[in-house]
C-alpha positions in Angstrom: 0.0 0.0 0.0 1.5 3.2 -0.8 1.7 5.8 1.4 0.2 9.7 0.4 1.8 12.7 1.6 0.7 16.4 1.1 3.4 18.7 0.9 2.6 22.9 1.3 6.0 24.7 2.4 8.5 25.6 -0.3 11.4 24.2 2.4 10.7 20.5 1.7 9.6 20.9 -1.9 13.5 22.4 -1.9 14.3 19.2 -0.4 12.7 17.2 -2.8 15.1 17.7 -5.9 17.4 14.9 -5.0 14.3 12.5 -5.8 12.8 14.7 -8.0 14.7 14.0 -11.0 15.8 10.4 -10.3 12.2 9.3 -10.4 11.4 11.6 -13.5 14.3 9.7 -15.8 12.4 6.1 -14.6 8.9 8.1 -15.8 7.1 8.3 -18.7 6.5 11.4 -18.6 10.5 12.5 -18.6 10.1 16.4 -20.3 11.8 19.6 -19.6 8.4 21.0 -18.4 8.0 18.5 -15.5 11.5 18.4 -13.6 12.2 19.9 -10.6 14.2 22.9 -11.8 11.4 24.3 -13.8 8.4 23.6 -11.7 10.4 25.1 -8.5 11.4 28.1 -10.4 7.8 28.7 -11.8 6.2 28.3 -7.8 8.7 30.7 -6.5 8.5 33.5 -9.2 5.2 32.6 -10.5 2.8 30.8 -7.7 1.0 34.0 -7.1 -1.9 33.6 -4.5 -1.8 29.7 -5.5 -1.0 27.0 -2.5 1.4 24.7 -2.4 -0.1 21.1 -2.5 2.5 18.7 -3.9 1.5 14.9 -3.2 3.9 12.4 -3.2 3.5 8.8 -2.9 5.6 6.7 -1.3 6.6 3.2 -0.7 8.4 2.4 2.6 11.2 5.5 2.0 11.1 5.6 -2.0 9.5 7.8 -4.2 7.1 6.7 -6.3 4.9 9.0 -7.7 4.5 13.0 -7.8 1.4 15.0 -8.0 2.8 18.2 -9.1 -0.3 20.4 -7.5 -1.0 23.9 -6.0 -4.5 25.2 -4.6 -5.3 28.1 -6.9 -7.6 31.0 -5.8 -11.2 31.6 -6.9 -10.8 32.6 -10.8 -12.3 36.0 -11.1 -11.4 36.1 -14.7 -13.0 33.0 -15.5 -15.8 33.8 -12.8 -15.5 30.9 -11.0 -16.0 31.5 -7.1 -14.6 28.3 -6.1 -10.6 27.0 -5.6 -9.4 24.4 -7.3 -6.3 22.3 -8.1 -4.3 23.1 -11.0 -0.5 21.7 -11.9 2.4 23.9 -11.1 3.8 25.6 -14.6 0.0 26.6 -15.5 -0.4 29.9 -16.7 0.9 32.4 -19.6 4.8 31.2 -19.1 3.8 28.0 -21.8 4.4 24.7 -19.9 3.6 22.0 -22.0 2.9 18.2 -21.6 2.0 19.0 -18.0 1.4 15.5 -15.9 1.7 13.3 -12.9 4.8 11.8 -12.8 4.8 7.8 -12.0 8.0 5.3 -12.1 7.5 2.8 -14.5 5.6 0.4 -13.7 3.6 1.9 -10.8 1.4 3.7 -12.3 -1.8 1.9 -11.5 -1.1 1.7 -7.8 0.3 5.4 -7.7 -2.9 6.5 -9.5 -5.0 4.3 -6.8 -3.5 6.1 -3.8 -3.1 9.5 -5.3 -7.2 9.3 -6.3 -7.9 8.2 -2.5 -6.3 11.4 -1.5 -8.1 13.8 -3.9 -11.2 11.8 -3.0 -11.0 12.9 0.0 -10.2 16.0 -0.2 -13.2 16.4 -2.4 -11.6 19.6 -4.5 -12.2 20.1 -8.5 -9.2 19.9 -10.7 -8.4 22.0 -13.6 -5.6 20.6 -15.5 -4.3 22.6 -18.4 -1.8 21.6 -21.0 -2.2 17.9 -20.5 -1.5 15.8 -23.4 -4.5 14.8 -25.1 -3.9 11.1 -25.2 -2.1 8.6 -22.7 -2.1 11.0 -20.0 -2.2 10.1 -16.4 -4.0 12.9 -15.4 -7.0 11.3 -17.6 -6.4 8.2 -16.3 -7.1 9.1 -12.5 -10.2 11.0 -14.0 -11.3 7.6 -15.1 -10.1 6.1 -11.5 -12.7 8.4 -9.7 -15.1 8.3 -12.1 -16.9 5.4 -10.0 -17.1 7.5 -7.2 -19.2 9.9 -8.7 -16.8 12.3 -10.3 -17.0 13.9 -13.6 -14.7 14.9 -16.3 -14.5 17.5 -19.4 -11.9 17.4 -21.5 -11.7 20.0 -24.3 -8.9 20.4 -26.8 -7.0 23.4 -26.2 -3.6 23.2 -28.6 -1.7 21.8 -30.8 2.0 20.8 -30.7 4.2 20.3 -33.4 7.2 18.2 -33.8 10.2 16.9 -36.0 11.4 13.7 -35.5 15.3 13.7 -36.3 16.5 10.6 -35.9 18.1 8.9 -38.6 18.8 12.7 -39.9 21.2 14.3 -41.6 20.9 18.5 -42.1 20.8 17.3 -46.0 18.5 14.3 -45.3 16.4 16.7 -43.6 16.3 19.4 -45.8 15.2 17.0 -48.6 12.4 16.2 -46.7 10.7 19.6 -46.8 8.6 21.4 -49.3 10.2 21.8 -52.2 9.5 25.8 -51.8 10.5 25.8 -48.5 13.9 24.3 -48.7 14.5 26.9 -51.3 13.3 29.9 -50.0 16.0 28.9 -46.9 18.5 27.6 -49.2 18.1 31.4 -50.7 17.8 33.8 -47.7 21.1 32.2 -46.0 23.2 32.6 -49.2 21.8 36.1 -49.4 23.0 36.2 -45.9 26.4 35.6 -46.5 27.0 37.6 -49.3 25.6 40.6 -47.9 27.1 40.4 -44.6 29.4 38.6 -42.0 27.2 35.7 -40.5 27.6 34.2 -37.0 25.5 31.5 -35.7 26.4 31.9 -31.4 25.3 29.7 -28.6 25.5 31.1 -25.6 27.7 28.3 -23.6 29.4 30.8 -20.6 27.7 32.4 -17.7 28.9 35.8 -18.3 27.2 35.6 -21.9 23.9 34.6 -20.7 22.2 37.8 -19.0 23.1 40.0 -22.0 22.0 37.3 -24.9 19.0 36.9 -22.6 18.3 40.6 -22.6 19.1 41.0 -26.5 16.0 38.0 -26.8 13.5 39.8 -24.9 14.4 43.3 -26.9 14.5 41.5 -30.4 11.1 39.6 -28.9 9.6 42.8 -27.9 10.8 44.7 -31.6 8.9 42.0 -33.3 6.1 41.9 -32.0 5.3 45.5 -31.2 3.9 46.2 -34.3 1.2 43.1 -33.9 0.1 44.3 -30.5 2.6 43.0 -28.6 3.3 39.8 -26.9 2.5 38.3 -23.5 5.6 35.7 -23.3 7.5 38.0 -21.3 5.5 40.3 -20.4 5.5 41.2 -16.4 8.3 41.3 -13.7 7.6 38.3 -12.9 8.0 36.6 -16.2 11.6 37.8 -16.9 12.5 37.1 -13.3 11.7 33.4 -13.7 13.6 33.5 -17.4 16.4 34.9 -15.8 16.4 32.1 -12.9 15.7 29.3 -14.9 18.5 29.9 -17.8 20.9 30.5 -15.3 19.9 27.0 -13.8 19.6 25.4 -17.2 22.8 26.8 -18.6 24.2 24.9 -15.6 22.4 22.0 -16.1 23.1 21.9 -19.8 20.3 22.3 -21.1 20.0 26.3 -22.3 20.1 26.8 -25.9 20.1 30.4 -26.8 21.7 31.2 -29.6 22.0 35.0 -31.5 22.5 35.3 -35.4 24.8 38.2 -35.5 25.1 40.2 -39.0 28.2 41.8 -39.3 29.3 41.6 -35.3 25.2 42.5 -34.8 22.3 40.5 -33.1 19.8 40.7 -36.0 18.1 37.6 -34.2 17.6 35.1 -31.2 16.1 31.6 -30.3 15.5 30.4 -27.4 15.3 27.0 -26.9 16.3 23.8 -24.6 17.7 20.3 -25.1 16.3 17.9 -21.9 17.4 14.2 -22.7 16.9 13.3 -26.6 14.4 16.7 -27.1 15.4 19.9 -28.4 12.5 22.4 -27.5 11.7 25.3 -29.3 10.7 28.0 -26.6 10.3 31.5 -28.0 12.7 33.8 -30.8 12.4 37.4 -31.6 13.9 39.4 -34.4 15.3 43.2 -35.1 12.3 44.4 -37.9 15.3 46.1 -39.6 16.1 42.9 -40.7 12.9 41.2 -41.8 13.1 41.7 -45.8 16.1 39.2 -45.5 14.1 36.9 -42.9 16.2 36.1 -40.5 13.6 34.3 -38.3 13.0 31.9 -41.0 17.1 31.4 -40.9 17.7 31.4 -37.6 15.2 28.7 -37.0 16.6 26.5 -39.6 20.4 27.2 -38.2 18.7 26.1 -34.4 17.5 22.8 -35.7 20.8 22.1 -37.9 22.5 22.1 -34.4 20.1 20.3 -33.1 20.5 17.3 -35.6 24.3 18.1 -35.1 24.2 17.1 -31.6 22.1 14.2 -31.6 19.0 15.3 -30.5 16.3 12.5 -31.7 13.5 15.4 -32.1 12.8 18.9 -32.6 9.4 20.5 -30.7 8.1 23.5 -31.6 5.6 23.2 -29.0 2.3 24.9 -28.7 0.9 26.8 -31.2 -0.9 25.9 -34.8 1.3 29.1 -36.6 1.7 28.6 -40.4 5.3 28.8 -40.2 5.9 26.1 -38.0 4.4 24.1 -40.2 6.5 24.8 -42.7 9.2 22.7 -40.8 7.5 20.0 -39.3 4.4 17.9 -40.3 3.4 16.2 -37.4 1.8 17.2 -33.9 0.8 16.3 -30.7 -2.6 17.8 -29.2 -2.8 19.0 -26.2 -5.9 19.1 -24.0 -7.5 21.2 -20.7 -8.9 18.5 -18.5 -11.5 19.2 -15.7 -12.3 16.8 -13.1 -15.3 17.5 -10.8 -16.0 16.2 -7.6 -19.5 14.5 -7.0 -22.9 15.7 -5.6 -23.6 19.2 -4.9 -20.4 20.6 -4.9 -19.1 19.3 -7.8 -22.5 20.3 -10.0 -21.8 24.1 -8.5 -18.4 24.2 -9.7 -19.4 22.5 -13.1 -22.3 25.3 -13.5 -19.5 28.1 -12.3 -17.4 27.7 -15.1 -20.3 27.4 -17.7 -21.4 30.4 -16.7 -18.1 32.1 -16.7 -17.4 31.1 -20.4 -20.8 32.3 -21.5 -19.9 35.5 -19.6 -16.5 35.7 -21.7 -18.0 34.8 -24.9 -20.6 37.7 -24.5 -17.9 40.2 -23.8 -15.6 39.2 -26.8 -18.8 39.8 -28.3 -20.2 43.0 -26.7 -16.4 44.7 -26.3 -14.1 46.1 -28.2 -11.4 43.5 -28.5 -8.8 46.0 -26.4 -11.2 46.1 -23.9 -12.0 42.7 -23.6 -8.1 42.2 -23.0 -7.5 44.8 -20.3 -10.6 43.6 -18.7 -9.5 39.8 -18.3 -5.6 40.9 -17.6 -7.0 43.0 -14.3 -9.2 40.1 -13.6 -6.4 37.8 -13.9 -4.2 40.1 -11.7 -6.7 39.6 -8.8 -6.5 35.7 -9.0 
């Protein structure tokens, strides 16, 4: 029988990164967006008004099984009056593939203990950014559903990915759109005629703050004109970017690289390699430069390293933009999973939320757009 434990102070979720790891390699849900380095970054520059509720199962002394878990606050934005458990990394910083995390195995026991606990607890989940098939997450939804419980799951995005094994940069290449591999083929020759090209990743500590800043300015310059962007867009935000490259960088993960014209930064990616993955993050590019696209080059430089290194795939991950597709023709979907508890309680929370997205949908219809926006960011501020 395994054991449940709740954890709430930050002190022994500190503690926890020893096992943390360790148990996510034996996992199969081993992703950059589940270790221990991100998700403690994110609570401590991130968590907001959220609570800390972590749930580890144990047997005897080893770790088995992690709920990654924090009590979040009434959504006023999404008018819903009533707390609820979401995973840590939710929210506008883009965590994707979001999960429990089970040893091999385990999993059917770990999800039997872990639904005991949340069956007592009696508390609706929302679980965003959950892969929509094979989670565990939907898994333990079908686990309570004999209690009583209900689920919704709705399909929220759309990942795709490249797979590069077996790869060469010409093997790959040949793979694309005939257009495509031109048009890059084209813009990078144009590149090199017209100017002195560097391709730099950012491998030393004292390189990292200023490539970092040079990716939020380039980020900010491109999409100013568009009405800006939300990827870095608070305090908060660039505090935990700042944290977590300098922990990834040490790690070995970072990948941030700057195409530099003539001595220059006319653009930055930002990306990360975690085991055999090479994540695509977020990039950002000087407008001066956008007649000789050096977004289109830069991405196409970032996966020629990846290949390069070894990396067995290449994830762009969320987002269904036209350029992406461009590169890679497969995807993963990713769903928003809610899990209600039964009787009363669980049929108020259900009807909350309805009514919140009707409320929403009548005031993207009803407002202007802008102030639609402002009007959900200064809800959002207050959950």
């Amino acid at each position: 029988m395994l054991r449940v434990e709740r954890i709430e102070d930050a002190v022994t979720f500190e503690a926890l990164a020893a096992e943390w790891d360790p148990l996510l390699a034996a996992s199969g849900q081993d992703h950059l967006f589940l270790t221990w380095e991100w998700l403690r970054t994110w609570w401590r520059h991130l968590g907001g008004r959220r609570r800390l509720s972590l749930l580890v199962a144990r047997d005897g002394r080893q770790c088995v099984a992690l709920a990654p878990l924090a009590m979040a606050p009434p959504r006023l934005d999404r008018l819903v009056p009533f707390r609820s458990l979401e995973f840590l990394g939710a929210g506008t910083v883009g965590s994707d593939y979001l999960d429990l995390i089970v040893r091999r195995g385990e999993e059917d026991a770990a999800i039997d203990a872990i639904g005991d606990h949340l069956a007592r607890r009696g508390c609706m989940l929302h679980l965003d950014r959950v892969r929509r098939e094979g989670s565990l997450a939907a898994r333990l939804a079908e686990r309570l559903h004999p209690r009583g419980w209900t689920r919704r799951q709705a399909a929220a995005d759309v990942c795709p990915f490249i797979r590069l094994g077996g790869h060469t940069w010409d093997s790959y290449l040949s793979s694309l759109g005939s257009a495509h591999r031109y048009n890059f083929q084209r813009r990078l020759k144009n590149l090199h005629r017209r100017h002195t090209v560097e391709f730099h990743r950012v491998t030393r500590e004292e390189d990292r703050g200023p490539a970092l800043a040079g990716l939020l300015r380039l980020h900010e310059a491109r999409w100013r004109p568009r009405g800006g962007s939300d990827a870095f867009g608070s305090a908060a935000l660039v505090s935990f970017h700042e944290d977590l490259t300098r922990r990834a960088l040490a790690r070995g993960w970072l990948r941030l690289f700057e195409l530099r014209l003539d001595g220059r930064a006319a653009a930055s990616l930002y990306a990360f390699r975690h085991r055999d993955t090479f994540s695509f993050y977020q990039a950002g590019f000087d407008p001066a430069y956008a007649k000789e696209s050096v977004g289109l080059v830069t991405m196409g430089l970032a996966i020629k390293s990846a290949i390069e290194e070894g990396a067995a795939e290449y994830d762009l991950l969320h987002g269904d933009e036209p350029y992406k597709a461009h590169w890679a023709q497969e995807s993963r979907g990713l769903a928003s999973l809610e899990i209600y508890p039964p009787r009363l309680h669980g049929l108020a929370c259900r009807q909350a939320v309805d009514l919140g997205r009707t409320a929403r949908r009548v005031a993207r219809r009803l407002l202007p757009p802008a102030v639609a926006d402002r009007l959900a960011m200064g809800l959002r501020a207050w959950a």
